[in-house]
Structures are given as structure tokens and as C-alpha cells.
C-alpha distance (Angstrom), angle and dihedral (degrees) to the residues before:
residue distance angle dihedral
X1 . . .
X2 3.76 . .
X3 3.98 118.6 .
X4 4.18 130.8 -133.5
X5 3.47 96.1 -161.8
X6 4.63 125.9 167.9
X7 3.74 112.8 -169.6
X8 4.51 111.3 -154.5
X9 3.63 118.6 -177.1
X10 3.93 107.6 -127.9
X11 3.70 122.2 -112.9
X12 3.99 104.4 -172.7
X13 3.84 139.9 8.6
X14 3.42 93.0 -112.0
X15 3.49 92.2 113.3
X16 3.76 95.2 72.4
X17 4.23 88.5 67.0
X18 3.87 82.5 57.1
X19 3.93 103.8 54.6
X20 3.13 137.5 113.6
X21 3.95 103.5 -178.9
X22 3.55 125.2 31.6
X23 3.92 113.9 -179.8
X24 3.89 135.8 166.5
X25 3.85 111.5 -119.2
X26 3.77 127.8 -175.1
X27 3.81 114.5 -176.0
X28 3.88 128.7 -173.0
X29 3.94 132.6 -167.0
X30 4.25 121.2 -123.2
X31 3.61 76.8 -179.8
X32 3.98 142.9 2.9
X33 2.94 106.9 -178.5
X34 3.81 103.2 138.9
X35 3.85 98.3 -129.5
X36 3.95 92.3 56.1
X37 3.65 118.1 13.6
X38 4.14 126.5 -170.6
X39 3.49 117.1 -165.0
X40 3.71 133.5 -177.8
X41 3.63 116.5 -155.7
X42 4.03 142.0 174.7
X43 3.41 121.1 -150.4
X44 3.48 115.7 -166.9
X45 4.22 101.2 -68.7
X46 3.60 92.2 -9.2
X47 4.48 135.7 73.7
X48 3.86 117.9 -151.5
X49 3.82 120.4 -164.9
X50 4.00 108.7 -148.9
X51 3.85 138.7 -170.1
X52 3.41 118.1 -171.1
X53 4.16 124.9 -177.5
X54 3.65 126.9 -146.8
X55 4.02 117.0 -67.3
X56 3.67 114.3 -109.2
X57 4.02 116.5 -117.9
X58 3.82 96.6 -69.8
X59 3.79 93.9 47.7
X60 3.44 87.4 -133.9
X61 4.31 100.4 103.6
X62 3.45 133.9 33.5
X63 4.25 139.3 132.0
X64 3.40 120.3 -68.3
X65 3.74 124.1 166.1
X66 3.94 120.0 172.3
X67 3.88 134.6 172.9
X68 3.84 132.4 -161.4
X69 3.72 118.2 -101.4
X70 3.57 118.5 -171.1
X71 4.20 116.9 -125.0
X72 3.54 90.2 -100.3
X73 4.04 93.2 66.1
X74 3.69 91.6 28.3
X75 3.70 101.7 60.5
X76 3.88 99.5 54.1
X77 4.10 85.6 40.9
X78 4.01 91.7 60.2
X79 3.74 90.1 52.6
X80 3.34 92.9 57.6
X81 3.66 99.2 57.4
X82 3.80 135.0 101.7
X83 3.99 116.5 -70.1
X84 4.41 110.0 -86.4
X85 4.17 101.6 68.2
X86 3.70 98.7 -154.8
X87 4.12 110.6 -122.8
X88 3.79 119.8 -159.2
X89 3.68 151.1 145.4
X90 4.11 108.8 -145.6
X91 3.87 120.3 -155.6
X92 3.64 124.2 -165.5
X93 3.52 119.9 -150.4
X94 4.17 128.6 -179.3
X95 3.43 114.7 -139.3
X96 3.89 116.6 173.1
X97 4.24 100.8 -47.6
X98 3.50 98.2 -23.1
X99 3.75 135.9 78.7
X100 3.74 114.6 -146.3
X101 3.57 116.1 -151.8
X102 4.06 112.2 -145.0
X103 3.76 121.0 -155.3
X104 3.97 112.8 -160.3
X105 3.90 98.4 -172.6
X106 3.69 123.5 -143.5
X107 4.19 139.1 -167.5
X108 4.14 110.1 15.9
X109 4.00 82.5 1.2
X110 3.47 97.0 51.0
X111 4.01 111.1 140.3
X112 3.45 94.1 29.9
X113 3.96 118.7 114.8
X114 3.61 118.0 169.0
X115 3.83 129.7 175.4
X116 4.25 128.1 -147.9
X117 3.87 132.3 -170.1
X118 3.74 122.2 -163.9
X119 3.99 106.7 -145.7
X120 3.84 122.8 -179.2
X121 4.18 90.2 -119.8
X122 3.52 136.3 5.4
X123 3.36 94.6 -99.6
X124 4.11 105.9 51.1
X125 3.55 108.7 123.2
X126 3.82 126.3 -122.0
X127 3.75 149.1 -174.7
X128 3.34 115.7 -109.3
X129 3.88 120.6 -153.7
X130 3.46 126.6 -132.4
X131 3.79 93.1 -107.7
X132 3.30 90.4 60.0
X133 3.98 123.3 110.5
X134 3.56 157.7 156.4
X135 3.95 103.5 12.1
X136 3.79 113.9 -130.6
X137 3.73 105.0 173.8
X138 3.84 106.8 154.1
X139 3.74 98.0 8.2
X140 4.34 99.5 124.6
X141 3.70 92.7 -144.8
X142 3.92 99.2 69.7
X143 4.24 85.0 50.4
X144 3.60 117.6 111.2
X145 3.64 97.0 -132.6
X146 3.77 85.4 56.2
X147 3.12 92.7 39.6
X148 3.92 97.2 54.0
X149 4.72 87.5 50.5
X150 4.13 88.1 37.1
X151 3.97 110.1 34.7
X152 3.91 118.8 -160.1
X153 3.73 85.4 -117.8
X154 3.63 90.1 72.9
X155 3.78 102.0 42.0
């Protein structure tokens, strides 16, 4: 139940060529505080209820522990959250081991693209595409909780 996540800023869209998902997720917070988050999210046909802990001093690891939901308990979940309904379409791309997981952001977010890799330590190598920019792992501003309270928009 612990996550290895890296966080890269995106610096093309030639990522999308390279996919092989694409799905539409919204995501809501029952709570953001940063030492314990709980998010609600859909993901295409399918809800996901997730708590997150607080990241350790690289931002890189911390607890995360989710379950499936199905739509039926997801939908009335996400209107309950906190105010700033996250709005995305997700692509996955494989590149060498890994899968990369690009956000394209959309509504108060719009502009925003941000790529993640989960490792299995903080010091796995991995290749890194040549969309593939600024890293931004641990930096609060480019998480979706803070993201949802602080849109990009408004930066």
C-alpha cells in the first residue's frame, strides 16, 4: 500500500501517437487535507474511492490504498466532495518497463499536462521520452488536490 510515484511536466503532444488507453476521469476530494487525502474518482465506466497519506520528504512515496466502487456508489460520492471537480482525459503510454500515465487537464486546469511513473523505489531507473520535461515530483502545486482549491488558471 505505499506509492513510488515521479511527477514530469509535458513538453509536446506526442504522447497521444503513443497510447494505448485514453479515458475521461473526473475526480473529487471528501477531504484534502494534505496529510490524508480522500478522493472520489470516475474513470471512464468505473468509480474508485482513494486515501492517500502525506508524501515523505522527497515527495516521491507515501500510502495510498484505493478500492473499486461501481458508478452507482461513485456518482452520488463525487457530489459530495469539496468545491474544484477535477476534469481530465488520462493516456497511458509504455515506454521500455514502465507505463507513464499522462494527464491532459481540462476546465480551470486547462493547459496543464503533466506526466507520472510509479517505480518500485526511488531509485529504479527509467527511460524518459522525449516529451518528457521539467520534473515536479513533490512540488504541491502540480497535485490534484491542490490543483482542484488552486486551478492552473489562476497560477
Amino acid at each position: 500500500m505505499i506509492e513510488i510515484e515521479r511527477k514530469f511536466l509535458v513538453t509536446s503532444e506526442d504522447f497521444k501517437a503513443q497510447a494505448f488507453a485514453k479515458n475521461h476521469i473526473a475526480q473529487g476530494y471528501l477531504n484534502s487535507d494534505p496529510e490524508r487525502t480522500v478522493r472520489i474518482r470516475i474513470k471512464g465506466e468505473i468509480g474508485f474511492l482513494t486515501i492517500k497519506g502525506k508524501g515523505n520528504e522527497s515527495g516521491m512515496t507515501r500510502f495510498e490504498w484505493e478500492t473499486e466502487l461501481s458508478l452507482l456508489e461513485a456518482k452520488p460520492l463525487l457530489a459530495l466532495c469539496e468545491k474544484g471537480i477535477i476534469d481530465k482525459m488520462r493516456y497511458e503510454i509504455e515506454v521500455g518497463e514502465h507505463v507513464y500515465e499522462v494527464d491532459a487537464f481540462f476546465g480551470d486546469n486547462e493547459g496543464l499536462v503533466i506526466a507520472e511513473i510509479e517505480l518500485k523505489s526511488e531509485t529504479e531507473t527509467f527511460k524518459k521520452p522525449n516529451w518528457l520535461g521539467k520534473e515536479v515530483t513533490g512540488d504541491e502545486r502540480y497535485y490534484n488536490a491542490y490543483l482542484s482549491k488552486k486551478p492552473y488558471k489562476n497560477w
